[in-house]
Every structure is written in structure tokens, then in C-alpha cells.
KEKE-3310 file (N, C-alpha, C; in steps of 0.2 Angstrom, whole numbers, plus 5000, padded with zeros to 4 digits):
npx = (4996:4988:4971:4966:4957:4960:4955:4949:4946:4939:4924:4920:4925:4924:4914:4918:4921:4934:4950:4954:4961:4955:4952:4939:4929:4927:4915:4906:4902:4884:4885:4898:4905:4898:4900:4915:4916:4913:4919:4930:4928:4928:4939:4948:4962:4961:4965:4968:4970:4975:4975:4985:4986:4984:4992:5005:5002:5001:4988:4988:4996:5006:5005:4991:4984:4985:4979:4965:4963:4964:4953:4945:4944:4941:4928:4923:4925:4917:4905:4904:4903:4914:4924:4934:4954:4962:4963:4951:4953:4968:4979:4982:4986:4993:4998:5007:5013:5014:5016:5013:5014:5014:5023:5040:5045:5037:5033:5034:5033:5025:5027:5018:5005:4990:4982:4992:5003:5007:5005:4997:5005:5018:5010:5003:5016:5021:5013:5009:5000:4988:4988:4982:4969:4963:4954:4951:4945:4934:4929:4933:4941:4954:4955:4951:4959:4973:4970:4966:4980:4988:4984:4972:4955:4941:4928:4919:4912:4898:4886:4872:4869:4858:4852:4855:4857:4873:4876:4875:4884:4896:4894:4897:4910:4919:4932:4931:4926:4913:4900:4895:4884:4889:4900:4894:4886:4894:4905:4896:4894:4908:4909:4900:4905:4919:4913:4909:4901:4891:4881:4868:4868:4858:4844:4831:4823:4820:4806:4809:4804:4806:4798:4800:4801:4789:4793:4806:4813:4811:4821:4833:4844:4849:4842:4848:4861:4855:4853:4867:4874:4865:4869:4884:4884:4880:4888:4898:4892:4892:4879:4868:4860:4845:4837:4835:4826:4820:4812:4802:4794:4802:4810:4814:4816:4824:4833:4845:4839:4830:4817:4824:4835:4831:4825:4834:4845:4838:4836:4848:4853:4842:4846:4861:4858:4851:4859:4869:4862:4859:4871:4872:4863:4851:4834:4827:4827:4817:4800:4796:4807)
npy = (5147:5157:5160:5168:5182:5184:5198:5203:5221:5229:5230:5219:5225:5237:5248:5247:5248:5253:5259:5267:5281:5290:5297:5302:5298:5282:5272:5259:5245:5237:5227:5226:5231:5225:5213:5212:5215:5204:5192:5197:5199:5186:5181:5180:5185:5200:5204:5212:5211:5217:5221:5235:5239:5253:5261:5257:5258:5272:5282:5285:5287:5279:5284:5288:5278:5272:5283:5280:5269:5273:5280:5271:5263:5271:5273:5260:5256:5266:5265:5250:5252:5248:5249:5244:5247:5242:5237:5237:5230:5221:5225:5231:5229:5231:5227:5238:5232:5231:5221:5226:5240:5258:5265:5264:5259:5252:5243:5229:5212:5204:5193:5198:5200:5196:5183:5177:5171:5178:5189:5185:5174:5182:5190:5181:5174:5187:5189:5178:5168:5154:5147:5136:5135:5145:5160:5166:5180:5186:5193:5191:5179:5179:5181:5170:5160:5164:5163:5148:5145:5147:5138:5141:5143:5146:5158:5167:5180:5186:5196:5194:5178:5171:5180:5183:5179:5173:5170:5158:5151:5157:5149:5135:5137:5141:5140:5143:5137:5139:5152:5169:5181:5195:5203:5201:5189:5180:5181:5176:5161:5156:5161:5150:5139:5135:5133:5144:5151:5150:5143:5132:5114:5106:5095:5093:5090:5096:5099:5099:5105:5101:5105:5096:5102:5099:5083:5084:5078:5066:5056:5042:5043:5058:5061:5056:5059:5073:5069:5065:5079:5085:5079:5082:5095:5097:5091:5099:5111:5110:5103:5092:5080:5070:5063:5060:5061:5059:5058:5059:5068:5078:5084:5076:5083:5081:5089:5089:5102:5119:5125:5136:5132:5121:5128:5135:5129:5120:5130:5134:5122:5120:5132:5128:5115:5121:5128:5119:5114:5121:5125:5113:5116:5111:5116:5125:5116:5114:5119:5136:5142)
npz = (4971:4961:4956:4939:4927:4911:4901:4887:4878:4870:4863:4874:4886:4883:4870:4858:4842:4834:4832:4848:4855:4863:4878:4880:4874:4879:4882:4894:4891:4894:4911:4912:4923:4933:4931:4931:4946:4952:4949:4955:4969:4969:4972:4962:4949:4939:4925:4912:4892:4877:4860:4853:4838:4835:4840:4833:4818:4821:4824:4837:4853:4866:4877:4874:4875:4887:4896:4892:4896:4911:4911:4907:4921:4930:4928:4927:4941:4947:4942:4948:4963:4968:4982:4987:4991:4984:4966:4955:4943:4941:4932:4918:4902:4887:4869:4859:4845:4827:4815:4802:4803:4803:4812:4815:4827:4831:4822:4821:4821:4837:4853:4860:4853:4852:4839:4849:4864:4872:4881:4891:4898:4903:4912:4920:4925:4932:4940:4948:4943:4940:4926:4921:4928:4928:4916:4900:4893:4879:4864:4850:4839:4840:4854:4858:4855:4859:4872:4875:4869:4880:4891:4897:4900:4890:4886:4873:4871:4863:4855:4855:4856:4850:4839:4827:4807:4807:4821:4823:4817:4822:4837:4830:4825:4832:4843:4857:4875:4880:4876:4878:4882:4887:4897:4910:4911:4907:4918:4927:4923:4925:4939:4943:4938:4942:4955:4966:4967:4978:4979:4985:4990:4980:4985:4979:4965:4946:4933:4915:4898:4880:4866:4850:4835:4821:4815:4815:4825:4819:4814:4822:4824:4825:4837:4847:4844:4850:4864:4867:4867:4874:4890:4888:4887:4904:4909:4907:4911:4926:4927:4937:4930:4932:4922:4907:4894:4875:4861:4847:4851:4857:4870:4887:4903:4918:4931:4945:4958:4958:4950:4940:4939:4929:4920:4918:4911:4900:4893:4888:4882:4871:4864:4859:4853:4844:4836:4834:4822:4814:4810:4799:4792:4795:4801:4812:4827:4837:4844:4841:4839)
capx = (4995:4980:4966:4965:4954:4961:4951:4952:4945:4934:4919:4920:4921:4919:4910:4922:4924:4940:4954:4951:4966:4953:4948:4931:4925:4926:4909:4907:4897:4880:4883:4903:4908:4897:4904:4922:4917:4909:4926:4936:4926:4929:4947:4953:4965:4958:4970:4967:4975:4971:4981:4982:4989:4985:4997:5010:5000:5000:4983:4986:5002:5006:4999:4983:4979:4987:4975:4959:4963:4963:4947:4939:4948:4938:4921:4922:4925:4911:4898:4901:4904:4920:4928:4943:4960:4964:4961:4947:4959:4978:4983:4981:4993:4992:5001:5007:5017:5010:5019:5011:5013:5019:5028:5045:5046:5032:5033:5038:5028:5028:5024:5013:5002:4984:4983:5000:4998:5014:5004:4995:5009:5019:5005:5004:5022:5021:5006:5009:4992:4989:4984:4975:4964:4962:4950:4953:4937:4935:4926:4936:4943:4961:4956:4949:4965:4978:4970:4970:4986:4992:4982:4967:4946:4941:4921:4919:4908:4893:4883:4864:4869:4851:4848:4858:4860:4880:4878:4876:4891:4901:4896:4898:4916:4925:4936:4929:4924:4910:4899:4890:4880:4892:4904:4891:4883:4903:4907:4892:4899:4914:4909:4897:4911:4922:4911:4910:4893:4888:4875:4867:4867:4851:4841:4825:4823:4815:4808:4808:4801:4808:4795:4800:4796:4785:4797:4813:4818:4811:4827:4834:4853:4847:4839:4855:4865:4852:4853:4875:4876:4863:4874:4891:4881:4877:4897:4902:4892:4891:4874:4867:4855:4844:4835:4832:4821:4823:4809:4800:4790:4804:4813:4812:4821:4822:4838:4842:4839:4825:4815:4827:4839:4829:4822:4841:4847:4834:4836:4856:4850:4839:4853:4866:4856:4849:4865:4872:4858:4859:4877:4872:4860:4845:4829:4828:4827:4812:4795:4795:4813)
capy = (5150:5163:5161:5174:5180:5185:5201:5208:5226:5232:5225:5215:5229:5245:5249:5249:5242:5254:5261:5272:5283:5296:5295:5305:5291:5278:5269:5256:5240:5236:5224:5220:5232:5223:5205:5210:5214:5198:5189:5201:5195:5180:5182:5180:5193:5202:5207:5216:5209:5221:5221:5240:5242:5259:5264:5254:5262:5280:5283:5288:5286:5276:5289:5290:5270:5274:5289:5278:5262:5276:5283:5265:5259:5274:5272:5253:5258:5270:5262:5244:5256:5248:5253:5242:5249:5236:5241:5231:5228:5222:5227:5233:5228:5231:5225:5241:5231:5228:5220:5233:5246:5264:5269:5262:5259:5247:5238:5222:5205:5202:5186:5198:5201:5190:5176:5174:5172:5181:5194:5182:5173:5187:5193:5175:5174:5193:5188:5172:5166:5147:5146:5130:5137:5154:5160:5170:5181:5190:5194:5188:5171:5178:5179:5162:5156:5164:5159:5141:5143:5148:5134:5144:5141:5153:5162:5170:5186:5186:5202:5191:5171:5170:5186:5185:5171:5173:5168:5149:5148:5157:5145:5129:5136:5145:5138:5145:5133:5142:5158:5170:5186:5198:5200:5199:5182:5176:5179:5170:5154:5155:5155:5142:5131:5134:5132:5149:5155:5152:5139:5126:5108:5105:5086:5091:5089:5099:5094:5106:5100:5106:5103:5097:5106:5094:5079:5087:5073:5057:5052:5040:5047:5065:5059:5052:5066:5077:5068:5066:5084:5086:5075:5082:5102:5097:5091:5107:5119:5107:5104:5086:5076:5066:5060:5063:5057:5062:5055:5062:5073:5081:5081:5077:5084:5080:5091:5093:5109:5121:5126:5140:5128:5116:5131:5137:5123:5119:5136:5131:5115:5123:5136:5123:5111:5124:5131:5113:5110:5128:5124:5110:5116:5110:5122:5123:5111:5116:5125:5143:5146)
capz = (4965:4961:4947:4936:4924:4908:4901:4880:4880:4865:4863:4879:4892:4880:4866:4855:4836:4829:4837:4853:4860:4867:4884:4883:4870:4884:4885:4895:4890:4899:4914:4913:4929:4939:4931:4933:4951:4955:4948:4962:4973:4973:4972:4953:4947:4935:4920:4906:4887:4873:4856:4850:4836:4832:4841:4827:4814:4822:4825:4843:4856:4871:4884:4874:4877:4896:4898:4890:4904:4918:4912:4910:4928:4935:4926:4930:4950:4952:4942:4950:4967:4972:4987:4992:4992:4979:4963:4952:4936:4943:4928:4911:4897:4880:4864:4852:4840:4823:4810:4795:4806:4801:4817:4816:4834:4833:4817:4821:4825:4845:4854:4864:4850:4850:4844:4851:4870:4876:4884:4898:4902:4906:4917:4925:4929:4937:4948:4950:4941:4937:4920:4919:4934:4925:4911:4893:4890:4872:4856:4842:4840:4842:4861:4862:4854:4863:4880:4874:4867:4887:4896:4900:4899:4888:4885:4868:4870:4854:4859:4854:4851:4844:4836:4819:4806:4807:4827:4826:4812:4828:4840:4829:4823:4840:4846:4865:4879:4881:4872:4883:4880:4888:4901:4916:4909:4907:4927:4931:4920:4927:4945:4942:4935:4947:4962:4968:4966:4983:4978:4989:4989:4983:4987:4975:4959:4944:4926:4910:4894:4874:4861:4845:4830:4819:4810:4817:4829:4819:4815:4827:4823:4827:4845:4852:4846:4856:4869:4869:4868:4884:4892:4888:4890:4907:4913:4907:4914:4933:4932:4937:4927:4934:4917:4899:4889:4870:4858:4843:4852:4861:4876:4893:4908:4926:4936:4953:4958:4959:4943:4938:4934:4924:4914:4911:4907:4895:4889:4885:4878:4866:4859:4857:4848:4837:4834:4829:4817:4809:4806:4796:4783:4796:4802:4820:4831:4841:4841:4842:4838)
cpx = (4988:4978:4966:4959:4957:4955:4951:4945:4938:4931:4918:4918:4919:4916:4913:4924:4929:4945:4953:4958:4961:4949:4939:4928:4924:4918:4909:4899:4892:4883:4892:4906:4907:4900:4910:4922:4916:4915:4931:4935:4927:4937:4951:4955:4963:4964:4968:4969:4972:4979:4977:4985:4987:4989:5006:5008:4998:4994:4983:4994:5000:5002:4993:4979:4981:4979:4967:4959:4963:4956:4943:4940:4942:4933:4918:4920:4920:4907:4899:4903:4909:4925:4933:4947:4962:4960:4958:4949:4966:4981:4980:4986:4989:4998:5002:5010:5011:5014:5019:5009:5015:5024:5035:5046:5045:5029:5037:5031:5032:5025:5017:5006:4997:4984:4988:4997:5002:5009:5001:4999:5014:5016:5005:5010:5023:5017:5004:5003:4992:4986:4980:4969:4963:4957:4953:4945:4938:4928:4926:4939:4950:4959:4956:4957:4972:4976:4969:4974:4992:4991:4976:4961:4945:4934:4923:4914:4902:4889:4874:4865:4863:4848:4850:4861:4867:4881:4880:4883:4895:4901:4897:4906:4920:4927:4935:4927:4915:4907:4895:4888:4886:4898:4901:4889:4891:4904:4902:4893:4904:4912:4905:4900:4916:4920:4909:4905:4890:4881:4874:4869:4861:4849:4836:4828:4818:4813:4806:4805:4804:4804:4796:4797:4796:4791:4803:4818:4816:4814:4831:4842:4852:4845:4846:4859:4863:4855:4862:4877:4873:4866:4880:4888:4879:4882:4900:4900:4888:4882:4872:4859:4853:4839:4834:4830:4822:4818:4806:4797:4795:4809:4812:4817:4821:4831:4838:4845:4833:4825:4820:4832:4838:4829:4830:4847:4845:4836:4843:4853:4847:4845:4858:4865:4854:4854:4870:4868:4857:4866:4878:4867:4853:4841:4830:4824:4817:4808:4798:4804:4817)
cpy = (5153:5161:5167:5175:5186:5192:5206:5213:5227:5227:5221:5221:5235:5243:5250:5245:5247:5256:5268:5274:5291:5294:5297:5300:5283:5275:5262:5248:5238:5228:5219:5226:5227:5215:5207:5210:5210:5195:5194:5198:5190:5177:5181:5187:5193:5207:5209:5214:5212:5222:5230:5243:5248:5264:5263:5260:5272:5285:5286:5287:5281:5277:5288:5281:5269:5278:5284:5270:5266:5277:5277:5262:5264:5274:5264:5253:5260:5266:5254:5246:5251:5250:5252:5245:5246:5238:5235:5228:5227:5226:5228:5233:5227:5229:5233:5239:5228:5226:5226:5239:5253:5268:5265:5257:5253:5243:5235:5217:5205:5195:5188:5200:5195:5189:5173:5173:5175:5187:5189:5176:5176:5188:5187:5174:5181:5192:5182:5166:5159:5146:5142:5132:5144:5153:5166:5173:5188:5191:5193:5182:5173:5178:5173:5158:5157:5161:5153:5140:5144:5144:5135:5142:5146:5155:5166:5176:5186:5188:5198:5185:5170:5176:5185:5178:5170:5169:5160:5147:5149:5152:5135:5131:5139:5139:5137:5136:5135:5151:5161:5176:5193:5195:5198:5193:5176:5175:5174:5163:5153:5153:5150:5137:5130:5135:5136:5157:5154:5146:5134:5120:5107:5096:5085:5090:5095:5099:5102:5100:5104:5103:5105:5099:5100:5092:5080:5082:5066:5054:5051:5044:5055:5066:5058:5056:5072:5076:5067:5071:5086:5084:5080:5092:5101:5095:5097:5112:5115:5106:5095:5085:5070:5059:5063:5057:5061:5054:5060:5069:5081:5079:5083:5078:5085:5084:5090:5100:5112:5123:5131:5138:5125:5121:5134:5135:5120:5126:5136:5127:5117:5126:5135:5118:5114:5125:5126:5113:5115:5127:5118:5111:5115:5116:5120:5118:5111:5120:5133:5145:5140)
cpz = (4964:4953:4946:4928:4918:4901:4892:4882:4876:4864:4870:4887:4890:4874:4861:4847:4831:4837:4842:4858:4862:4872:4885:4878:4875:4884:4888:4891:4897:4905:4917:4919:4934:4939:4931:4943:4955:4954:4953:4967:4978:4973:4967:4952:4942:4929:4911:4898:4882:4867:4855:4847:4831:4834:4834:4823:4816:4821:4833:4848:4863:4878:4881:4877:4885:4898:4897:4896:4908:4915:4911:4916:4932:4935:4928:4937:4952:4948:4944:4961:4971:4976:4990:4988:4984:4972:4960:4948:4941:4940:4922:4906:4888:4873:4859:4846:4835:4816:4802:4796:4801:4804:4818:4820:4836:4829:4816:4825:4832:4848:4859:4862:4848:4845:4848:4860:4877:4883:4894:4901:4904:4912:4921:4928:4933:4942:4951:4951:4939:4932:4918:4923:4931:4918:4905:4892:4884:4866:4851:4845:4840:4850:4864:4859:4859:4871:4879:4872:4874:4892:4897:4896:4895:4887:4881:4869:4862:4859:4859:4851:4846:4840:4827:4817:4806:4816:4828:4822:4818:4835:4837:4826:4827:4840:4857:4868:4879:4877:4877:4879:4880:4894:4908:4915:4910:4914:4929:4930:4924:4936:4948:4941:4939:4955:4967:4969:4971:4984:4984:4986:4988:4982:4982:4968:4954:4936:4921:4904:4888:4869:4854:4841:4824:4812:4811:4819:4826:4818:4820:4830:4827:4836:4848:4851:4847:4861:4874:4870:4875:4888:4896:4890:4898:4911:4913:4911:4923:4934:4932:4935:4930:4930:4912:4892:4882:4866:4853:4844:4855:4866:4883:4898:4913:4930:4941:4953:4958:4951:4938:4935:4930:4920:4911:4908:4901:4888:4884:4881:4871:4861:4857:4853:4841:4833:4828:4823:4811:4805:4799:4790:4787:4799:4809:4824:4834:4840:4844:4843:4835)
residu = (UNK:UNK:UNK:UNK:UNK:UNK:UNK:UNK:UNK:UNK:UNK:UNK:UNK:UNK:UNK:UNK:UNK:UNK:UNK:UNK:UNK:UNK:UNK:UNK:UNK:UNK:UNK:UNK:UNK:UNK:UNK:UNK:UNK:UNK:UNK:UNK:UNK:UNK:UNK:UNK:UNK:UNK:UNK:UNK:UNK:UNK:UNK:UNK:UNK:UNK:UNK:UNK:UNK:UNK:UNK:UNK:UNK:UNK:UNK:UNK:UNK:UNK:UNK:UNK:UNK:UNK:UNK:UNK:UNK:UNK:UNK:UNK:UNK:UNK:UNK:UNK:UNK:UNK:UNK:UNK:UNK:UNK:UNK:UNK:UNK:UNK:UNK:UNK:UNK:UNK:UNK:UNK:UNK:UNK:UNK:UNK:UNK:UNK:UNK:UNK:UNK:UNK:UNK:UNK:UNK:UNK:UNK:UNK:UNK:UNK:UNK:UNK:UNK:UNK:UNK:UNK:UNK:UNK:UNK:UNK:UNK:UNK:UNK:UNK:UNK:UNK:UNK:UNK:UNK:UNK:UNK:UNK:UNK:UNK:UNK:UNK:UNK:UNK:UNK:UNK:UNK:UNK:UNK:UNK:UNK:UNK:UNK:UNK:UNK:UNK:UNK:UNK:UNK:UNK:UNK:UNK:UNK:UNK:UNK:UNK:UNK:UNK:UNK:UNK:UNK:UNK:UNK:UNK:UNK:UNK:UNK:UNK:UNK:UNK:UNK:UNK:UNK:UNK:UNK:UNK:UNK:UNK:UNK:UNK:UNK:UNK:UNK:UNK:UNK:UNK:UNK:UNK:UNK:UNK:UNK:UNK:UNK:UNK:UNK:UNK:UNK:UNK:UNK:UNK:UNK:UNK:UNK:UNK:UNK:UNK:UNK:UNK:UNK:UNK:UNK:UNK:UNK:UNK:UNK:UNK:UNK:UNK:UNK:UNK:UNK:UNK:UNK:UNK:UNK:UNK:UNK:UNK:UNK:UNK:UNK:UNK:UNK:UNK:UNK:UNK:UNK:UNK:UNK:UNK:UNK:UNK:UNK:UNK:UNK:UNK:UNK:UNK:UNK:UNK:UNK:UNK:UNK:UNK:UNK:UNK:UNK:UNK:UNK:UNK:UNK:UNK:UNK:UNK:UNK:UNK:UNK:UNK:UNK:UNK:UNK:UNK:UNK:UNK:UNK:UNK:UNK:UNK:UNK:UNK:UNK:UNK:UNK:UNK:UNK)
# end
């Protein structure tokens, strides 16, 4: 059986926040050619899942969302300079059914209609993908939902987790495994998590430091469920902890690894803590952010 990685469209690989049945509108988002290329790479089939129902509501036809997947298949190809025979997307499938459609044809609720998750099972039974070894990657929380409601890992798409106060409510109420920046940030998760990145075995060690911002951490309650989440942050995304300290001043951390991992580890650490304590009404964790 083949991993696969499960791919929704707007917003994740294009630049797209309504309905798009014109190929010369195509934009592609910074940085996800070269993250769908890097998941090719490594051997995940790469499939497509995109509800669109503007086609129901008669905004555009079925050729036009065909004609706009050839012009993003081609724009993807050259700018991440793809050369094998083998196409970088397996597949492209899309959802026109819409319940409150106005095109006869195509109003009707479907099971392949996100959040539902007809569409990627389908696709795994045609390409014979193993869904619990596969991933779901998206925008909206219908994605995250239907790829956990198929089996699959799923990465949420949030264009700036730390730019806008609405970000930390999206990572304290997803449902994802996981929130990245885009879909290049996403591939590198993935093949971190599943092993695939090439890395060494490393023997050193390296330490980071996060200093609390003054009276933050004096509650001992608050310390330990710092320290649970660095813990349980640090099973998920494989990296190993060789100690962590967590007292009023802050925290201390010692990885194995070279420094790039301490710092982006800590760097996680920080945005996840912050995130939780925004969600509850508290001020950020840490100085300087």
C-alpha cells in the first residue's frame, strides 16, 4: 500500500478565497510547488480534493474547473522544474454537488462533498493509498475534518499563526494534528514525522532557552502544564528531549541535535504555549511576544 497525501485547493495551493472557473486567474501560493515536489519525492501520491460548488450554483461549468487544474498542474510543473514522466498531482478530483445549488444536475448533498470524506476514499481505493499512513492538508476545518473522518494526519493551513488575534482561537479549536504556515512548511512536517527528511542520527546535544514574561509562570499549575505540552510537542513532531526545566523564570531546554533544532523547537514551544494561554483569556506566555 502507498502513502498519500491528500491536497484541498484554494488557499492551500492557489490564491483563491471565491469561486475560480478561469484558468488565467490561476495564482499559485508562495512555496507549495516546491512542497508538493518534495512529498513526490519521496514517494506519496499526491491527490487533489476540492469541493466546487460553483459549478451546482452555476457560476462556471465542469470544463472550466478541468481547464483551471490543467493550468495549475502546469504552473506547478515549471515553477518547481519537474521533469519526470509521472505527473506531480496523480489526480485532481473535485466535488460539484451542492445541496443549494441552482443547477439541477448538481443539487443534491454528496458523500463527496467536504466535510464528508467520500472524496479521499475513493482516491485511496483507486490508487491503492493507506489511509492511516497518509495525510489531509487544508484551510478550513472541513478539511481537517474529512481527512480525520478517512483515517488520515491532517495540517491545517493558517497563512500567519502569529500575526492576527483570530489565530490562536484556530489553533486552540482545529481539530488538525498539526498548523503550518503554508503548504511548504506542511511537507517538511510531514517528512519529519514520517522519517523522510534525510536527517542524521545525531549523538550531540543542544540547549535553547524561553524567558518568561514577568509573573507569567509563578503559578506552579501553569509550570507543569508548560512543561506537559513540551513533552507531548516534542512526541509529535519526533524530536527528542534530553531535559526541560520550567521554573518561574522560564524554560530550559537541552535536545539532541544541532542548534537549529533546539531554536525550532523552542520556537514551536513558544507558539503553542502562547496560543493555549490566549485561548484562555491569558497575555502571552513570554517576553517579546
Amino acid at each position: 500500500m502507498k502513502r498519500g497525501v491528500f491536497l484541498d485547493r484554494d488557499n492551500t495551493i492557489l490564491a483563491n478565497d471565491g469561486d475560480l472557473g478561469d484558468p488565467n486567474l490561476v495564482r499559485l501560493l508562495p512555496g507549495a510547488s516546491w512542497g508538493i515536489r518534495a512529498l513526490r519525492e519521496s514517494g506519496y501520491t499526491i491527490v487533489v480534493v476540492t469541493n466546487q460548488g460553483g459549478v451546482a450554483r452555476g457560476r462556471y461549468g465542469v470544463r472550466d474547473v478541468d481547464a483551471v487544474h490543467a493550468r495549475t498542474a502546469e504552473l506547478l510543473e515549471r515553477e518547481s522544474e519537474w521533469t519526470s514522466r509521472e505527473p506531480l498531482v496523480t489526480k485532481w478530483i473535485f466535488c460539484p454537488f451542492h445541496p443549494d445549488g441552482t443547477v439541477a444536475e448538481f443539487r443534491i448533498e454528496h458523500p463527496w462533498r467536504k466535510p464528508a470524506p467520500g472524496m479521499l476514499i475513493d482516491a485511496a481505493s483507486e490508487f491503492e493509498i493507506e489511509l492511516k499512513n497518509s495525510w489531509m492538508i487544508g484551510d478550513q476545518e472541513r478539511d481537517i475534518e474529512a481527512g480525520r473522518a478517512a483515517g488520515c494526519r491532517t495540517i491545517r493551513i493558517q497563512a500567519d499563526p502569529s500575526g492576527s488575534p483570530g489565530d490562536g482561537l484556530v489553533r486552540a479549536e482545529s481539530g488538525a494534528d498539526f498548523i503550518e504556515t503554508d503548504l511548504l512548511h506542511a511537507s517538511h512536517r510531514i517528512l519529519r514525522i514520517d522519517g523522510l527528511d534525510g536527517a542524521p542520527v545525531w549523538t550531540s546535544t543542544s540547549a535553547a532557552r524561553i524567558v518568561a514574561a514577568p509573573g507569567q509562570l509563578a503559578d506552579e499549575q501553569t509550570r507543569e502544564t508548560i512543561a506537559t505540552v513540551a513533552h507531548a510537542l516534542a512526541e509529535r513532531e519526533g524530536v527528542r528531549v534530553a531535559r526541560i526545566a520550567v521554573d518561574a523564570t522560564g524554560i530550559e531546554l537541552e535536545v539532541v541535535g544541532c542548534e537549529i533544532v533546539a531554536v525550532g523547537f523552542a520556537a514551536e514551544l513558544r507558539r503553542t504555549t502562547n496560543d493555549w494561554a490566549r485561548s484562555r483569556g491569558i497575555g502571552p506566555l513570554w517576553m517579546n511576544g
